[in-house]
C-alpha positions in Angstrom: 28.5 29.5 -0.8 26.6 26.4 -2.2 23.7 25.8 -1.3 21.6 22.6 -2.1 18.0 21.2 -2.0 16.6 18.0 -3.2 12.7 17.5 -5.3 11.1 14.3 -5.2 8.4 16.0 -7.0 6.2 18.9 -8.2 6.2 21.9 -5.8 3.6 23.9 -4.7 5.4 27.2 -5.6 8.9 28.1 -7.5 11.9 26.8 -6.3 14.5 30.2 -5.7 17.3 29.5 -7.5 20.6 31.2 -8.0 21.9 32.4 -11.3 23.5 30.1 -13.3 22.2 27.1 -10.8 22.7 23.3 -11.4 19.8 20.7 -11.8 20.8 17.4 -11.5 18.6 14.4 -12.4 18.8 11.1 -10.3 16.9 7.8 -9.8 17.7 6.0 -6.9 20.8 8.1 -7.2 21.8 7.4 -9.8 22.7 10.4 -12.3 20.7 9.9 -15.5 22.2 11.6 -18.8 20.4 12.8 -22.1 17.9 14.1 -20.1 16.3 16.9 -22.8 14.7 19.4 -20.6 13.0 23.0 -22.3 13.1 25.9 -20.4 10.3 28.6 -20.6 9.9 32.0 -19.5 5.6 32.7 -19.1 4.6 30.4 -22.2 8.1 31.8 -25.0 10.6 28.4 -25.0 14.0 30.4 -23.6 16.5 27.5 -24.6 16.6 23.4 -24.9 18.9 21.7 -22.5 20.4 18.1 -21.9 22.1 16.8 -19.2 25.6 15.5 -19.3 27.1 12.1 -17.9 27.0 13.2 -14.2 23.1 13.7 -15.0 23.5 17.8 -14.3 22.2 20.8 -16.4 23.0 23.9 -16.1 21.0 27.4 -16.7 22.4 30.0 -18.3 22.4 33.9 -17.6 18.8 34.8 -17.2 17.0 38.1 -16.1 15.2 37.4 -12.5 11.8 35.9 -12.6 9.6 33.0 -13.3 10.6 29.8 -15.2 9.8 26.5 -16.2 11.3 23.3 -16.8 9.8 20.9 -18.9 10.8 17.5 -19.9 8.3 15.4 -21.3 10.4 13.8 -24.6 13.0 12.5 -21.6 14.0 8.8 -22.7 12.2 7.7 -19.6 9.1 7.1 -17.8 9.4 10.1 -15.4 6.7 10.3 -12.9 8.0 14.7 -12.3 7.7 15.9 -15.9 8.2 19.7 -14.4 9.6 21.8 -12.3 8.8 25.5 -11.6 11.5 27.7 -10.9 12.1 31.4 -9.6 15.4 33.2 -10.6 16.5 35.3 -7.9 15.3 38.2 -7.0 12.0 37.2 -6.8 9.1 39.2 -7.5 5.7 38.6 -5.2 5.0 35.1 -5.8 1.4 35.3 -4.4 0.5 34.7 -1.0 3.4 33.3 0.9 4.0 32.5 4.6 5.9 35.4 6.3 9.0 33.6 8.2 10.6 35.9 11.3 13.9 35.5 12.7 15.4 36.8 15.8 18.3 39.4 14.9 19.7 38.4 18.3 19.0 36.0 21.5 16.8 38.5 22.8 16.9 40.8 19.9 13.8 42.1 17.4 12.5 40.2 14.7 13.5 40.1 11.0 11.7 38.8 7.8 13.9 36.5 6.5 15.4 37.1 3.1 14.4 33.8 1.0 16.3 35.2 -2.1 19.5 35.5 0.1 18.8 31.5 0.8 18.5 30.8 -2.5 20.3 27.4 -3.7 22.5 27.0 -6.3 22.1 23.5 -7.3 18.8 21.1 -7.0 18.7 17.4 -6.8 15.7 16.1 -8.4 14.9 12.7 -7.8 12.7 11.4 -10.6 10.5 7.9 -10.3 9.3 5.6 -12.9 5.5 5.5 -13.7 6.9 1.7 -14.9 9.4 -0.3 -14.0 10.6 -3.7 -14.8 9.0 -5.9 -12.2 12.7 -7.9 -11.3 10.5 -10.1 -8.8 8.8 -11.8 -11.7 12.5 -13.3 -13.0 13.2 -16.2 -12.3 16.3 -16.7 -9.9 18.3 -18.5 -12.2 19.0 -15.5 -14.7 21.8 -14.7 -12.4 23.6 -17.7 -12.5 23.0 -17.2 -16.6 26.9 -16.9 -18.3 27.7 -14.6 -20.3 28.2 -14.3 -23.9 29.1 -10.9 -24.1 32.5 -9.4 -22.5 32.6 -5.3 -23.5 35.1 -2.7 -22.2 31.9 -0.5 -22.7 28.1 -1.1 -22.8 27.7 0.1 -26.1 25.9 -0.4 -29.3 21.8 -0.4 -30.5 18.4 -1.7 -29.9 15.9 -3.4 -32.6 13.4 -4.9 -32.9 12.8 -8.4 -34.8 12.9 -6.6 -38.0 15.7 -4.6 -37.6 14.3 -1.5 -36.4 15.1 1.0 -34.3 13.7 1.1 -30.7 14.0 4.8 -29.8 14.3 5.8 -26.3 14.3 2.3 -24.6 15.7 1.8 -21.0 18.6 -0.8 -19.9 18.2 -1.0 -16.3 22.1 -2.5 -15.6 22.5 -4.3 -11.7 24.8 -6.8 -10.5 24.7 -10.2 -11.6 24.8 -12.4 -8.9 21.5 -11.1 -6.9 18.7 -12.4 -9.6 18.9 -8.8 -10.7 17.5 -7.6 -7.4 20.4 -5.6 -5.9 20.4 -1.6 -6.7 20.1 -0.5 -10.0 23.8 0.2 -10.9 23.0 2.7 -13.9 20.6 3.5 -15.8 21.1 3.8 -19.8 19.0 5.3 -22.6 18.9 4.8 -26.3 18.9 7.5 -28.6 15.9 7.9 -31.3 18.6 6.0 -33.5 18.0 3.1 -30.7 21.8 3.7 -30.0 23.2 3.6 -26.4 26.8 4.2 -24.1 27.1 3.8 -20.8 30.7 3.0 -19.0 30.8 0.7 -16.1 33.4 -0.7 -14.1 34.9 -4.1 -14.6 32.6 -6.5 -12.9 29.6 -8.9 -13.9 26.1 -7.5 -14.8 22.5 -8.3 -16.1 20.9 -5.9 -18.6 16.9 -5.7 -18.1 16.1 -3.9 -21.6 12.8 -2.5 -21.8 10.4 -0.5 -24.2 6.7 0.7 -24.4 5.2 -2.2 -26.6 8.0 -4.6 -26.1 8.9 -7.5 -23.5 11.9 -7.2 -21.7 15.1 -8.9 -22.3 17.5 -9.9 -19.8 20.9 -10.4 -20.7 24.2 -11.1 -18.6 27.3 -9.3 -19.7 30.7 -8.6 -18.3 32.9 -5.4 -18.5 36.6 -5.6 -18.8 38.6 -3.0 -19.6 40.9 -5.1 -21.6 38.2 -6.5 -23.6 37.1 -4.8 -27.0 34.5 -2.2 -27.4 32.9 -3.4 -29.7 29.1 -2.9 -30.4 26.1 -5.1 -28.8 23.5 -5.9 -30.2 19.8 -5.9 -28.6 16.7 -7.3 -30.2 13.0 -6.9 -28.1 10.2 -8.7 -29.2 6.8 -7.2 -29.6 4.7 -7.7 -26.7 3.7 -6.4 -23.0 5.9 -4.3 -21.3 5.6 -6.2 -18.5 
C-alpha cells in the first residue's frame, strides 16, 4: 500500500515515513528538479540528494529514527528550507496526542498504530519568498514574436560581461495571457549558469530572474522539428524586481 501526504510547510513534529519513501518537490504543481537536499541523522550529514526531472527524491535504507532534510543551496527562493522526518518505527517523540479507535461498532478501544500509517511518499509544496511580480508587465509582452524557435529550452545565463549567473530562475507560462496564466515549469541554472528544461510544442514567455538582476522577458517557441540548439540569456545588473 501507498500511502501519501502533502507539506505546505514546516511541521510541528516528524513526519512518519516508510523506508525507502519518496519526497517530491512542487510549486504550484509543478515538479521542480535539481533540488539538492542533505539529509542528517542528530547533527552527522547521512548522504546529499537531488531530485530528478519528475521533482522526486528518494531515501535510501536507513535504521529507524529521527532525520532531517535540509535544502538551503536549492536554486530557488524556498520559503520550507526543511523538513523533519521520523523513519518508522518511531521511538517516543515527546509528548504526543493519544488517538483511540473503536476495534468494532460497539467494540473496545485501540491506540492507533501511527507507524502502521506511515506514508511512503510526501508532496511538499514549496513557495517563493520572491517572485516575479507578472502584474507589473506590460500587456503587450504577449503579443511580443518570437525570435527564438528551440526543440528544447536549453543553453546559459550571463550577465553583461559574460558571466555566469549561477542558480537563476526561468519562470516559463503561456504566451498569449501577458504571462499571467499558470506557471508552466519552472527551470533552474546550474552554478555554470546552464539550464534544460523540455516543453511541449507551443508558444511561451520566459521571465528570467536572479538575486541582483532585473528580469528579462523573452517569447520563445518549442518545435520539435526545430534545432536544439543553445539560447542565450543575458540579465542586467539591477533590482530584482
Amino acid at each position: 500500500m501507498c500511502l501519501s501526504v502533502s507539506v505546505e510547510g514546516p511541521p510541528q513534529s516528524p513526519i512518519r515515513v516508510k523506508q525507502r519513501a519518496h519526497i517530491q518537490f512542487v510549486v504550484d504543481g509543478v515538479p521542480i528538479a535539481a533540488v539538492r537536499v542533505n539529509l542528517f541523522s542528530d547533527r552527522s550529514m547521512v548522504a546529499t540528494l537531488a531530485s530528478g526531472d519528475d521533482g522526486e527524491v528518494a531515501l535510501p535504507e536507513l535504521p529507524p529514527g529521527r532525520y532531517s532534510l535540509m535544502y538551503p543551496n536549492s536554486p530557488l527562493h524556498f520559503a520550507v528550507h526543511s523538513l523533519s522526518l521520523c523513519v518508522v518505527p518511531c521511538p517516543d517523540m515527546g509528548t504526543e496526542t493519544t488517538i483511540l479507535v473503536p476495534t468494532t461498532l460497539h467494540g473496545p478501544l485501540q491506540v492507533l498504530d501511527r507507524d502502521a500509517l506511515a506514508p511512503s511518499h510526501i508532496d511538499v509544496e514549496i513557495g517563493h519568498t520572491k517572485d516575479v511580480e507578472i502584474e507589473r508587465f506590460p500587456s503587450s509582452i504577449g503579443t511580443q514574436s518570437s525570435a527564438i524557435r528551440t526543440s528544447s529550452l536549453q543553453g546559459v545565463i550571463e550577465d553583461q560581461t559574460g558571466a555566469f549567473i549561477p542558480n537563476a530562475l526561468i519562470q516559463v507560462r503561456a504566451k498569449g495571457t501577458g504571462g499571467r496564466a499558470h506557471v508552466v515549469a519552472l527551470i533552474s541554472a546550474d552554478r555554470n549558469g546552464r539550464f534544460l528544461g523540455h516543453l511541449p510544442d507551443g508558444e511561451y514567455l520566459a521571465f528570467i530572474s536572479a538575486p541582483g538582476f532585473t528580469v528579462r522577458v523573452t517569447p520563445f517557441i518549442v518545435a520539435s522539428t526545430a534545432s536544439a540548439a543553445d539560447v542565450r540569456f543575458v540579465l542586467e545588473v539591477g533590482s530584482t524586481n
